[in-house]
C-alpha positions in Angstrom: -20.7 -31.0 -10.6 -21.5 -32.8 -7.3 -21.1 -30.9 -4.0 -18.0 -33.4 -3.1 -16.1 -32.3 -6.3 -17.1 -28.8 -5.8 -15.6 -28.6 -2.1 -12.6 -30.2 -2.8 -12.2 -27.5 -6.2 -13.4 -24.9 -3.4 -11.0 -25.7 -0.6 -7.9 -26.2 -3.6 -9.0 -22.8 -4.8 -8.7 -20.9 -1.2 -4.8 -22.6 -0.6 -3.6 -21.2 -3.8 -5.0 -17.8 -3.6 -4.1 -17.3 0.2 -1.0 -15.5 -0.1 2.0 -16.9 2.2 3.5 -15.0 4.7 7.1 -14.9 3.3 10.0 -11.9 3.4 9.3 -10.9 0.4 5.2 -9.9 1.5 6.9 -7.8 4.7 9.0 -6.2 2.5 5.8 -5.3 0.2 4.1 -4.3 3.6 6.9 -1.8 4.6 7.8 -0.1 0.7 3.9 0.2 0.3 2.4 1.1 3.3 5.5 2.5 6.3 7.6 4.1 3.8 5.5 6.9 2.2 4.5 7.7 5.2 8.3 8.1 6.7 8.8 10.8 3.7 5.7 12.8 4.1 7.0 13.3 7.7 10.5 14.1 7.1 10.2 15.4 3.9 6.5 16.9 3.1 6.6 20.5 3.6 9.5 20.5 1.3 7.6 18.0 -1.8 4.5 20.1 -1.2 7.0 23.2 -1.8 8.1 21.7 -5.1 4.7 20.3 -6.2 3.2 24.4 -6.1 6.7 26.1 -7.7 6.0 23.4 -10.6 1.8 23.6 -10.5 2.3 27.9 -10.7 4.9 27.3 -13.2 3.0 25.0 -15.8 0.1 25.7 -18.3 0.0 22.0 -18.7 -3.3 20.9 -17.3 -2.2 17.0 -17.0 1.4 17.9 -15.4 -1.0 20.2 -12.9 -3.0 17.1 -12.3 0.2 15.0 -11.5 1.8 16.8 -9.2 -1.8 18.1 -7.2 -1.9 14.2 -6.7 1.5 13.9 -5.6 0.7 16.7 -3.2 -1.9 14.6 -2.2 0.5 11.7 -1.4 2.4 14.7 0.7 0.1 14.2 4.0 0.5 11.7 6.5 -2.6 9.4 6.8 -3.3 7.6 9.6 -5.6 5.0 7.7 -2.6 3.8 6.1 -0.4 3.4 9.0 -3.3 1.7 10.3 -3.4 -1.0 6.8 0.1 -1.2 7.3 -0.1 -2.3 10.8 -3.1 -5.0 9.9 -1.4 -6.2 7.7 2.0 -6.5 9.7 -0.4 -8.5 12.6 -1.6 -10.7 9.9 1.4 -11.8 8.6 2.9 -12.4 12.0 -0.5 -14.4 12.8 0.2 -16.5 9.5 4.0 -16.6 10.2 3.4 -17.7 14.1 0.6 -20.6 12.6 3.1 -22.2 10.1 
């Protein structure tokens, strides 16, 4: 393949696989990375109350697992308000240079 071929495949391959800034991708942005973290502060104490009555209750190791993960998901983190707001700026960036 000559280098002419090859940067015209490259530069077709980076427009398909660039995702588009479309309603659909801030939606995405808010369920996946702003919502969680609205629970764990409103609600957290409460699912980390649930998550140990059902861990102490349970001789099943995988349900243990489970809900130690979900306790896990409990606990505001900042790193993920932090993606969420990235990725916000970067869709506004890509929505602004459309």
């Amino acid at each position: 393949m000559n280098k002419k071929k090859f940067d015209s495949f490259k530069q077709n391959i980076h427009k398909q696989l660039k995702p588009k800034p479309t309603w659909k991708s801030l939606t995405g942005i808010f369920i996946f990375f702003f919502l969680p973290e609205i629970v764990a502060y409103f609600w957290g104490e409460e699912l980390r109350a649930y998550c140990n009555t059902i861990i102490n209750s349970t001789d099943d190791f995988t349900t243990k697992q489970i809900y130690e993960t979900l306790k896990m998901f409990c606990e505001n983190s900042l790193f993920n308000i932090f993606l969420g707001f990235a990725f916000l700026l970067w869709w506004l960036y890509e929505r602004v240079k459309n």
